[in-house]
KOLVO-707538 format. One record per residue (C-alpha): residue number from 1; residue in three letters; x negated, y, z negated. Coordinates in nm, 3 decimals. Each point is the difference from the previous one (the first is absolute). Example, Ala and Ser with C-alpha at 12.3 -4.5 7.8 and 13.67 -1.06 7.14 Angstrom:
<kolmars>
{pos 1 | code ALA | east -1.230 | north -0.450 | up -0.780}
{pos 2 | code SER | east -0.137 | north 0.344 | up 0.066}
</kolmars>
This chain:
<kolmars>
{pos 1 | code UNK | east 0.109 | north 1.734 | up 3.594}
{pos 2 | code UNK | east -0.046 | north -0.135 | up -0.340}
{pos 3 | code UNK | east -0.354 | north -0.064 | up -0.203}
{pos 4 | code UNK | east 0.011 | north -0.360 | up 0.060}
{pos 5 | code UNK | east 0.055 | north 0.023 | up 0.424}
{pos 6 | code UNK | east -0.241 | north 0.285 | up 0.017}
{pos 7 | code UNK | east -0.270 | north -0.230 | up -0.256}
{pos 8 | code UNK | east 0.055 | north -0.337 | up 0.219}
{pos 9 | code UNK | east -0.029 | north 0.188 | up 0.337}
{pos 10 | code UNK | east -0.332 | north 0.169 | up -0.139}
{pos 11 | code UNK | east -0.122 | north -0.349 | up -0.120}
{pos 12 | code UNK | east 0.013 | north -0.110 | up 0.358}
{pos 13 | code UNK | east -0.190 | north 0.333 | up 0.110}
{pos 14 | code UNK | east 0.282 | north 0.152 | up 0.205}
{pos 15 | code UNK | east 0.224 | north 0.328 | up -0.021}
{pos 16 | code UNK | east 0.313 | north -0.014 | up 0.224}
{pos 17 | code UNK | east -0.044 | north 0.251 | up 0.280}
{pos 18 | code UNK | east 0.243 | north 0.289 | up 0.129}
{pos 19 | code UNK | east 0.199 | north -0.123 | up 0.249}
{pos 20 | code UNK | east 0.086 | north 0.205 | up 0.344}
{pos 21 | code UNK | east 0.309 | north 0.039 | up 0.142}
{pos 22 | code UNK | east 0.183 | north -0.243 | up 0.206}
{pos 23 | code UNK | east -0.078 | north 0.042 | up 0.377}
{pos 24 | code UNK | east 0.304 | north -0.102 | up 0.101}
{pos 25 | code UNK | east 0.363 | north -0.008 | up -0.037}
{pos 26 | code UNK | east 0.060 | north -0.160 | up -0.323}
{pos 27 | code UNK | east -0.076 | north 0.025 | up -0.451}
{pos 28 | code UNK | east -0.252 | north -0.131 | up -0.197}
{pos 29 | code UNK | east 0.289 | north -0.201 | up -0.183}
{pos 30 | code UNK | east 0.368 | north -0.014 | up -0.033}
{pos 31 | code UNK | east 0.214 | north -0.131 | up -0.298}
{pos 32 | code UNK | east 0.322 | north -0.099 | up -0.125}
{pos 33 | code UNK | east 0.049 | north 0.014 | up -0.387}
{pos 34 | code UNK | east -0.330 | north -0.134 | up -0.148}
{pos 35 | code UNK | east -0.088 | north -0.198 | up 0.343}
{pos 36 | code UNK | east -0.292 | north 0.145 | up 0.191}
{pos 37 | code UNK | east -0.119 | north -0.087 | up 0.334}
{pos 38 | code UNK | east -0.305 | north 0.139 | up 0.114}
{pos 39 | code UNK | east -0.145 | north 0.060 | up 0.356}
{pos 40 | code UNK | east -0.244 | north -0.212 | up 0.129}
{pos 41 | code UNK | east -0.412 | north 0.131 | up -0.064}
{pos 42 | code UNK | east -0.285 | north -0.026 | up 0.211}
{pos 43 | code UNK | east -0.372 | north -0.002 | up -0.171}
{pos 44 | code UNK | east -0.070 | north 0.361 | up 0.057}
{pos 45 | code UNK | east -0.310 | north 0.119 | up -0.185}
{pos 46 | code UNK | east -0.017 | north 0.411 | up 0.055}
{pos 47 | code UNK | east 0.175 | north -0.005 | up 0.300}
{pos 48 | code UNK | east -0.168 | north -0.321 | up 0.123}
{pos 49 | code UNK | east 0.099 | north -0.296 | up 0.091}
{pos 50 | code UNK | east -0.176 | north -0.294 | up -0.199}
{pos 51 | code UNK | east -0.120 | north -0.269 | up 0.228}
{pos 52 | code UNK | east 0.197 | north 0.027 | up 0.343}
{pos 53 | code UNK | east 0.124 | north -0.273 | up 0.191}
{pos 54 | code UNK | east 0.109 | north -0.346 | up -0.048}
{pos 55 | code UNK | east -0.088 | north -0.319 | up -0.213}
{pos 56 | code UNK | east -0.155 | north -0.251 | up 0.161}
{pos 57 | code UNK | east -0.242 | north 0.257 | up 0.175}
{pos 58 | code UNK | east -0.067 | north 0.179 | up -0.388}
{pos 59 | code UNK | east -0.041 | north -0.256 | up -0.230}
{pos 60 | code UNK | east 0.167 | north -0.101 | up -0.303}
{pos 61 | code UNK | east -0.206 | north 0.200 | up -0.206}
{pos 62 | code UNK | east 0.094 | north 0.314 | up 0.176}
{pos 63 | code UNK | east 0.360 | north -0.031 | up 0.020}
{pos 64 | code UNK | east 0.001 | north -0.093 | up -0.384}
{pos 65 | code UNK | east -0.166 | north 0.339 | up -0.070}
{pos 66 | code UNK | east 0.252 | north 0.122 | up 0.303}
{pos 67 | code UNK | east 0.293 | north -0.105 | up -0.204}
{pos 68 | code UNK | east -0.107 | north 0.090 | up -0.379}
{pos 69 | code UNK | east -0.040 | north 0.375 | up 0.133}
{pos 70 | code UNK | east 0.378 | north -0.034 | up 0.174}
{pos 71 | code UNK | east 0.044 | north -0.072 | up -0.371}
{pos 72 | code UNK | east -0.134 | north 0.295 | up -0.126}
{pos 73 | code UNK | east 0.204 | north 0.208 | up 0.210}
{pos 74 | code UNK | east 0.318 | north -0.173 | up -0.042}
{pos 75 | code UNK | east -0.089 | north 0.022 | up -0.446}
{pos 76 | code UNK | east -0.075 | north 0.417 | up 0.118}
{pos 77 | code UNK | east 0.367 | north -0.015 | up 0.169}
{pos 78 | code UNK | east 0.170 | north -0.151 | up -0.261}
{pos 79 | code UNK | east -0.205 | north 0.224 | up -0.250}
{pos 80 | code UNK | east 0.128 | north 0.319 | up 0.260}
{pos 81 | code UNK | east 0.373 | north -0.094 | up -0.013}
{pos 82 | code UNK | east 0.046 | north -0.179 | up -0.327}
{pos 83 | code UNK | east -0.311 | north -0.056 | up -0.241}
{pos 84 | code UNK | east -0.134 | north -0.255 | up -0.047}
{pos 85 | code UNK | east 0.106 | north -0.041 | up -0.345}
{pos 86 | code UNK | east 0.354 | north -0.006 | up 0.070}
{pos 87 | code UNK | east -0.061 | north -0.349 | up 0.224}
{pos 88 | code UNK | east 0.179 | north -0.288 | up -0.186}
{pos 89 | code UNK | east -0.101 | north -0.297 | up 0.254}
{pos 90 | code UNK | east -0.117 | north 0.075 | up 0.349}
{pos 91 | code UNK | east 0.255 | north -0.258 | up 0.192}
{pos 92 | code UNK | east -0.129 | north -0.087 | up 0.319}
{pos 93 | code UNK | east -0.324 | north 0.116 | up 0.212}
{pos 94 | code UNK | east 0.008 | north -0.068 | up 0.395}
{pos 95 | code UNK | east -0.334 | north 0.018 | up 0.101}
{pos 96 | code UNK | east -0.073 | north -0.004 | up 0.358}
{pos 97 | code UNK | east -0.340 | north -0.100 | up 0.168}
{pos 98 | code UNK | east -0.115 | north 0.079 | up 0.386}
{pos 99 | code UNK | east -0.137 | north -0.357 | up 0.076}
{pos 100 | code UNK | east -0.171 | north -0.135 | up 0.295}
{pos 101 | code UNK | east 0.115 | north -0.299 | up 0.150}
{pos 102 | code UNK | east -0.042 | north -0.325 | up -0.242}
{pos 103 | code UNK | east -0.055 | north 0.215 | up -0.291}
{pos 104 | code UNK | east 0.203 | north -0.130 | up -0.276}
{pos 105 | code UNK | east -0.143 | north 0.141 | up -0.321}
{pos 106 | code UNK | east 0.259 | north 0.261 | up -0.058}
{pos 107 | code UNK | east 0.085 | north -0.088 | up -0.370}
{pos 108 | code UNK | east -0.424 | north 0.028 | up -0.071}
{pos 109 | code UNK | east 0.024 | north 0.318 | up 0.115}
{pos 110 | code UNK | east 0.304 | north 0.111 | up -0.148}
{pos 111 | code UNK | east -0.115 | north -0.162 | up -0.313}
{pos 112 | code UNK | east -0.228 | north 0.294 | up -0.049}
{pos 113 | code UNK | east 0.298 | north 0.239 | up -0.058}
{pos 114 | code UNK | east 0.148 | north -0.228 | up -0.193}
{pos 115 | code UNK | east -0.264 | north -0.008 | up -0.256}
{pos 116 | code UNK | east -0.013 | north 0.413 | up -0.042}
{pos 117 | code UNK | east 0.351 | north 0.005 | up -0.049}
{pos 118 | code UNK | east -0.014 | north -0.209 | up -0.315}
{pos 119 | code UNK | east -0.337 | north 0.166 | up -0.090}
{pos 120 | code UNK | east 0.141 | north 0.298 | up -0.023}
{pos 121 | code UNK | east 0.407 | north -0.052 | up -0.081}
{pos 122 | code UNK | east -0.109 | north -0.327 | up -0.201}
{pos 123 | code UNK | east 0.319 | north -0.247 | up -0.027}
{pos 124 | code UNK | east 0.226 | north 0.280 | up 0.185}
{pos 125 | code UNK | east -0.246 | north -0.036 | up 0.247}
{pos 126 | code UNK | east 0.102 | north -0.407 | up 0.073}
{pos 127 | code UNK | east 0.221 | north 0.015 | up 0.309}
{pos 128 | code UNK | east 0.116 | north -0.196 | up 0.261}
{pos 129 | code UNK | east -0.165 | north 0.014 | up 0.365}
{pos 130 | code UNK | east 0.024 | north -0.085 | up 0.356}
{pos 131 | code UNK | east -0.309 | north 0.016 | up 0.217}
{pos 132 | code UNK | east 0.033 | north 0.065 | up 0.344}
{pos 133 | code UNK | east -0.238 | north -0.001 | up 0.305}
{pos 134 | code UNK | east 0.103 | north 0.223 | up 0.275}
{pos 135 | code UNK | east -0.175 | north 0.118 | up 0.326}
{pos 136 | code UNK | east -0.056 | north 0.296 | up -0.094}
{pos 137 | code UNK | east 0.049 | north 0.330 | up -0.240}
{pos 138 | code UNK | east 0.023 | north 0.380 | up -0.025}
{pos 139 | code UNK | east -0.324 | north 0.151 | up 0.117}
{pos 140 | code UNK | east -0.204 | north -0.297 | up 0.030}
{pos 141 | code UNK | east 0.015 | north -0.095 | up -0.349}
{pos 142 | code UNK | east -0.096 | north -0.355 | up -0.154}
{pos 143 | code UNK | east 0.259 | north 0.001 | up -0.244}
{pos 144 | code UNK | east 0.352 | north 0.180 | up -0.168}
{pos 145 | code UNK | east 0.153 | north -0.089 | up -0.330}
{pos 146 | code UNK | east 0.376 | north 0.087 | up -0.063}
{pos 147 | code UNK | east 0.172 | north -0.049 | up -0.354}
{pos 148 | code UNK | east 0.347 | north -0.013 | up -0.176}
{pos 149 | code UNK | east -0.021 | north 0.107 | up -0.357}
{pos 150 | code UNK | east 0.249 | north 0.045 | up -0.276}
{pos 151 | code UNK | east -0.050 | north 0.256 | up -0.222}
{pos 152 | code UNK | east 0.066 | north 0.070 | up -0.396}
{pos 153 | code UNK | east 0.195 | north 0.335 | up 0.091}
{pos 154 | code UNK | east 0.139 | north 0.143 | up 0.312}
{pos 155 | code UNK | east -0.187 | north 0.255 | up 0.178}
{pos 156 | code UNK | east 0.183 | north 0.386 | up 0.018}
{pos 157 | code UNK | east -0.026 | north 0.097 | up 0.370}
</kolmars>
């Protein structure tokens, strides 16, 4: 990570954490030439999932927070498989909120990862986005955040 990334995420008061390993059967993040899609992130805080269940029973406020940590994870991802340095425009997020019935702030709460992605990536941060309510997600959570980023140089695997 370069000066400026790691002097804008310290601004906000945050250091991206270590990720674990997938549970599952699939990768962090995939590519073809300098096209990077990345795996969909819960808000896990050391080990811990961030505010359990669904909007409309957690409010707003929550799943905002909910969401800007699935941020942080997906920014320690990219960090993991690319660096974050080497992100020339992050294309598209899909973030997907757990929402009770008649909740229908999804793009507030999406919002909130949003807003740390250009925080920290500044105008290669601006993306388009889809916001999605669903019944449910992995484990309970509130929130996940996917991206599709293009990078400045193709990653050696």
């Amino acid at each position: 990570m370069n000066d400026q990334i790691a002097q804008r995420l310290a601004g906000l008061g945050l250091e991206l954490p270590q990720l674990p390993a997938p549970r599952y059967h699939y990768i962090p993040a995939t590519h073809t030439g300098e096209l990077w899609f990345f795996s969909g992130k819960t808000p896990i805080v050391a080990g811990a999932l961030l505010h359990p269940g669904r909007l409309g029973d957690l409010s707003v406020d929550k799943g905002r927070q909910a969401a800007r940590v699935a941020a942080l994870n997906l920014l320690a991802a990219i960090e993991t498989e690319l660096g974050l340095e080497n992100v020339s425009r992050v294309l598209k997020i899909t973030g997907f909120v757990a929402s009770a019935d008649g909740f229908v702030e999804q793009p507030t709460v999406i919002d909130a990862a949003s807003e740390l992605l250009v925080d920290v990536l500044g105008d290669a941060g601006r993306h388009a986005r889809s916001a999605i309510g669903v019944a449910s997600l992995p484990g309970n959570a509130a929130v996940e955040v996917e991206a599709i980023v293009s990078a400045t140089r193709r990653q050696i695997a």
